[in-house]
N, C-alpha and C positions, 0 to 999 in steps of 0.2 A: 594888144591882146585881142582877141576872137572873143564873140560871143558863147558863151552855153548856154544862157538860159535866155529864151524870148519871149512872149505873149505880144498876139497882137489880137486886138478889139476883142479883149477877154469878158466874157461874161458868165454869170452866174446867178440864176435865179431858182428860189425858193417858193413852193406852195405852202400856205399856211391857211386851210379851210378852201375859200373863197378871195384870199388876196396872195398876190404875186409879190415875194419881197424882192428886190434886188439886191443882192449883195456886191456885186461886182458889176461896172458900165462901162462896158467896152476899154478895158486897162491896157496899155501900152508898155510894156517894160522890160528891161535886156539887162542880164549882169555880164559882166565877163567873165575868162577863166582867171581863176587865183583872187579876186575881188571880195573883200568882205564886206554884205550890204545888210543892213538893220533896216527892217520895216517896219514905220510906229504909223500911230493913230488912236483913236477914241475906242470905246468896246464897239463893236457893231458896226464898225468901219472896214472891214471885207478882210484884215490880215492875214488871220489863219486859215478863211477860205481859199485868199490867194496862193499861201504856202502849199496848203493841201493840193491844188488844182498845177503846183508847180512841179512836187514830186506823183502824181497820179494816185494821190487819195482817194479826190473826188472826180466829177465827168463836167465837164465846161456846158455851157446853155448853148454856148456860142463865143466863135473864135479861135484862136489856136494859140498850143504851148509848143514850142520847142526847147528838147531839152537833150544835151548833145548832142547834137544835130541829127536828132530823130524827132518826127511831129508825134508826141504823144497823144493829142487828138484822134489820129487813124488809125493807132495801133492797136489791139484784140485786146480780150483781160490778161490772156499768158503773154504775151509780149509785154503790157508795162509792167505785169509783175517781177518778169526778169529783169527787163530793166532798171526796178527800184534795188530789187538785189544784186546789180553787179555795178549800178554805176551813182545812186544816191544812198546817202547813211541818213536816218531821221535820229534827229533828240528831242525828248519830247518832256513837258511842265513836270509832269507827276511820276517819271525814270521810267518806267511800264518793264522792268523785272520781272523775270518769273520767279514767283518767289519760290518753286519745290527747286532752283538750281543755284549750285554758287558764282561767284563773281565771274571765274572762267568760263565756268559750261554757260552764261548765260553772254558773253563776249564771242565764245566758239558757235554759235548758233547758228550766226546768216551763215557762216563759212560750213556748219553740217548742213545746212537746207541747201548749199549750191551745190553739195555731194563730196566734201573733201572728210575723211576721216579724221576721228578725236586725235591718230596719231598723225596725221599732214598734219592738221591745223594748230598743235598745240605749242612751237614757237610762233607762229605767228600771235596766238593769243596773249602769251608771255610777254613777248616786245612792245603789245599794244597796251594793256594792264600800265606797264613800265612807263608807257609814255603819258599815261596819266594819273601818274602816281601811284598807284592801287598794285604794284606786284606783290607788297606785302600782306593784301589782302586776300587774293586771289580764291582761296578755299572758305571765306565765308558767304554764308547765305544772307539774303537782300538785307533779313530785319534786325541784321548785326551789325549795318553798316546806318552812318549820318546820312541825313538828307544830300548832302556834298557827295558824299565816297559812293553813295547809288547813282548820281547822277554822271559822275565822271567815269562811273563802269558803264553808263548809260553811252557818254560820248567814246568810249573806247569801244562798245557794241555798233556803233554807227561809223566805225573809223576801221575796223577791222580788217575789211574788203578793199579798202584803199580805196575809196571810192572818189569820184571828180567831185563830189556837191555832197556837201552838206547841209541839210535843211533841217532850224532846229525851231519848234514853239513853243516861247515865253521858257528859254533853258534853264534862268535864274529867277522863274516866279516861286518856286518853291521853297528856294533857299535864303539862308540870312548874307549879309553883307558880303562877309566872309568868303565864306563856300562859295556865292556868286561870283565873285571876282578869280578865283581859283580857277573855273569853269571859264570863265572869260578869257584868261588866260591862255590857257589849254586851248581854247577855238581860236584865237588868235595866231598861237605858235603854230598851229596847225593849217593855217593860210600862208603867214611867211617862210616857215618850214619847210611845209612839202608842197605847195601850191595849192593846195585844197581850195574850190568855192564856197563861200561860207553865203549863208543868208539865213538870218534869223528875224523871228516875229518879239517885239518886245517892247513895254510900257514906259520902260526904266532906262532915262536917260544915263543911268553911269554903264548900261550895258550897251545901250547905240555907241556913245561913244568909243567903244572900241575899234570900230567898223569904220573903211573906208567913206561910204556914201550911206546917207541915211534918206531915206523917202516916206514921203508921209500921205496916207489914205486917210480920204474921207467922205463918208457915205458912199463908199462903193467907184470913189476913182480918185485918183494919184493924183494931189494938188500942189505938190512939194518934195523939192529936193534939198540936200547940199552935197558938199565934195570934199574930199580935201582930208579926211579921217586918216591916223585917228584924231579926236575930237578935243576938245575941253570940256566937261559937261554944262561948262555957262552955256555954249553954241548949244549945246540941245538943245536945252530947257531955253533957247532965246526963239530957234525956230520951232518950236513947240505951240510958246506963245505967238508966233506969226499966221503960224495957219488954227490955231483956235478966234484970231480978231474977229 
């Protein structure tokens, strides 16, 4: 398997007054394509900086991302933002729905921002809803649905484009057991299915477990890995407690 995603000597630092925080020290780190990797660590341990700094949220201090073999570091703001729209899909904790639109129109969106019409895009919408369960929903609006049924219109809105990578943070902080594991699911079939890269940010060792390779930050650099996923959630919660000794 080929690399997609890279960082080398990634950094990331933060002004707060008069002190420089580091979030990120020079991180070193490669997924491949089709690979599903779970990033855990402590709070304030650089995760969701990294995710963001992976699909072009944020701007690095220092170092470089590549991400399908484009260096997102040198590229302009209109080029990563095409990029994010044609070749990564975000999930994000809290679903970020709009709520004046229903389950569709808010699934058919990256596909109207890249220029395709309500009437191109609206089998593909249909097949995507479908594949995660939600075609029966498709014409309600966000605050009619469970925390679960927003979030998986959430992953079908980041799945829509067909996109190589999916980068998803804390997908299952919001949701109970349940619903989590549904999501979980859904990102998973969604790796061995259609080869999608997966990488997600997350606390919750029954959600690493899903995931091929889980890697663990702390204070701002990669002290740990394992392999070999998916998991038992004992091996989480065993290297969990290896890198907190």
């Amino acid at each position: 398997m080929s690399e997609i995603i890279e960082t080398n000597d990634l950094q990331k630092q933060y002004r707060m007054g008069d002190v420089v925080v580091e979030a990120l020290k020079g991180v070193d780190f490669t997924v491949h394509e089709g690979e599903f990797v779970a990033i855990m660590g402590p709070s304030g341990s650089g995760k969701s900086t990294l995710l963001h700094l992976l699909g072009g949220l944020d701007l690095a201090s220092g170092g470089e991302v590549f991400l399908a073999d484009r260096r997102l570091t040198r590229l302009r703001d209109t080029a990563i933002t095409v990029m994010r729209r044609r070749h990564v899909g975000f999930v994000f904790q809290f679903f970020n729905l709009l709520p004046t639109l229903t389950a569709a129109e808010n699934v058919a969106l990256p596909l109207l921002l890249d220029g395709q019409s309500v009437k191109e895009s609206s089998a593909r919408v249909t097949e995507t809803l479908e594949q995660v369960n939600m075609g029966n929903r498709a014409g309600h609006m966000p605050d009619q649905l469970s925390g679960g049924e927003q979030q998986r219109v959430a992953i079908a809105r980041a799945l829509v484009t067909d996109p190589e990578i999916l980068l998803a943070d804390e997908p299952t902080g919001n949701l109970d057991s349940s619903s989590g594991e549904q999501v979980l699911v859904i990102l998973r079939r969604a790796c061995d299915a259609a080869g999608q890269t997966i990488v997600i940010v997350t606390h919750n060792p029954t959600a690493a477990a899903f995931a091929d390779r889980v890697v663990f930050l702390q204070d701002g650099a990669l002290v740990h890995e394992i392999l070999g996923g998916p998991f038992d959630v004992s091996a989480i919660t065993e290297a969990i407690a290896h890198v907190n000794v």
